[in-house]
C-alpha positions as CSV (number, residue, x, y, z in Angstrom):
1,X,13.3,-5.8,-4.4
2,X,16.0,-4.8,-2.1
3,X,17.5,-1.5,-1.9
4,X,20.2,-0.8,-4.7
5,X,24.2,-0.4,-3.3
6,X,26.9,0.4,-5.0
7,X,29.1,-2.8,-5.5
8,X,25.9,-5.3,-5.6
9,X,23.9,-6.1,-8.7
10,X,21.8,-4.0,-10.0
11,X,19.4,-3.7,-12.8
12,X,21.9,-3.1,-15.7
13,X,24.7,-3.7,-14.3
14,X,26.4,-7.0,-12.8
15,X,29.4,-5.1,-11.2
16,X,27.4,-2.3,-8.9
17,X,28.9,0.6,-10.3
18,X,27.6,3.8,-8.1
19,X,26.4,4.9,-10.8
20,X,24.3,2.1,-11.6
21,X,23.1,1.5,-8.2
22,X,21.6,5.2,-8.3
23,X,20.1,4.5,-11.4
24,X,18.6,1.7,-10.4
25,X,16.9,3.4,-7.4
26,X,16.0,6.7,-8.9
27,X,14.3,4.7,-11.8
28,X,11.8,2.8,-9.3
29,X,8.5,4.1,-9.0
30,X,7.9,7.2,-7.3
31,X,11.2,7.5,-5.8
32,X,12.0,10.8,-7.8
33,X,9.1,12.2,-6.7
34,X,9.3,11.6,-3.2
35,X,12.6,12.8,-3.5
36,X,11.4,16.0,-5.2
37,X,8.9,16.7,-3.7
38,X,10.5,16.8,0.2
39,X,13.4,19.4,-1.6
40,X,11.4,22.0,-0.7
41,X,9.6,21.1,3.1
42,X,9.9,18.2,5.3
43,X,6.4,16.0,5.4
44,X,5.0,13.2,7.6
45,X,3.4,9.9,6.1
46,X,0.3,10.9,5.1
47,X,1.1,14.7,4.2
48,X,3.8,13.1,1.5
49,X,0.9,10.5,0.3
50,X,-1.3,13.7,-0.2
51,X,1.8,15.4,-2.2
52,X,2.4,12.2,-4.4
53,X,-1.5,12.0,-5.3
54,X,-1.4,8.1,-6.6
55,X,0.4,6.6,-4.4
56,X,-0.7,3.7,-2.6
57,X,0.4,3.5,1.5
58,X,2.4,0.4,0.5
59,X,4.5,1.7,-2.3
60,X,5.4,5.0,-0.6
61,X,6.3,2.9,2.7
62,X,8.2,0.4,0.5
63,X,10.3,3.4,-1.2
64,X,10.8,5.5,2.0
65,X,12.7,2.3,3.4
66,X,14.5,2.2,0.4
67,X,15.4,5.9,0.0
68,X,15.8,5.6,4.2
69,X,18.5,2.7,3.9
70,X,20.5,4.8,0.9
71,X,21.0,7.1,3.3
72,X,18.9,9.7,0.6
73,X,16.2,10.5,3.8
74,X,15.9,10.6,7.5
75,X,13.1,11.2,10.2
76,X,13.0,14.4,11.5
77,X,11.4,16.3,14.0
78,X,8.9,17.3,11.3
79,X,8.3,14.1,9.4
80,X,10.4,12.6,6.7
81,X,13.4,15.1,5.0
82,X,15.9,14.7,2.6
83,X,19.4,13.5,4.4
84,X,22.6,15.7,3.5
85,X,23.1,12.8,0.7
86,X,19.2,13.7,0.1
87,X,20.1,17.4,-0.1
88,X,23.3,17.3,-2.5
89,X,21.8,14.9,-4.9
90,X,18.9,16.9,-5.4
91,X,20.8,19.8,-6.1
92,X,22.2,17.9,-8.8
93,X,19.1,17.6,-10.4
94,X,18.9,21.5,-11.3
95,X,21.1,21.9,-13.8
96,X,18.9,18.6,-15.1
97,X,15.3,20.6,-14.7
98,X,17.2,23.7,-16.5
99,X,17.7,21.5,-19.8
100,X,14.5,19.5,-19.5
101,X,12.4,23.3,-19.1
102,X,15.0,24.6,-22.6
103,X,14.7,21.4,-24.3
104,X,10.7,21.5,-23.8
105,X,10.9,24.8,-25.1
106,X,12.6,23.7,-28.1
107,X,10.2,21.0,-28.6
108,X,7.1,23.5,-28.7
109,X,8.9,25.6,-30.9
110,X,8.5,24.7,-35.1
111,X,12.1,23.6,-36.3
């Protein structure tokens, strides 16, 4: 599977919209996670590995080429770290967590 762009197809969508190219690449395996889980410290190979307990050598190298080639991550002096793309999509995922942590709240709560 080759890395989603905007413009090319992309799983549920023949036109490429952005949107759909994201989608697309944040919906692959592991991919959030890696993503979330560099938001708070840069890591090398086998430190992110560790952090993603699971995932297989293969899969993680397959998705940090991926995630490397959206221009989501870069190499750093202290391993792999989110890209200033990497950085400004993630903080779009907080408002996201603050519904999911409310709407998990609701969930537990009886109606």
């Amino acid at each position: 599977m080759s890395t989603a762009k905007p413009g090319e197809k992309v799983r549920g969508s023949t036109t490429g919209r952005p949107i759909m190219a994201l989608l697309d690449l944040l919906g692959r395996r592991w991919s959030l996670r890696i993503l979330w889980e560099l938001r708070q410290s840069p890591a090398n190979f086998r430190e992110l590995q560790s952090r993603c307990e699971g995932l297989s050598p293969s899969v993680l190298n397959t998705r940090l080429s991926e995630l490397r080639e959206a221009r989501l991550l870069e190499n750093g002096e202290l391993g792999y770290q989110l890209s200033p793309l990497g950085v400004g999509l993630v903080e779009q995922f907080l408002p996201l967590t603050q519904w999911a942590e409310n709407w998990a709240r609701d969930l537990q709560s009886p109606e």
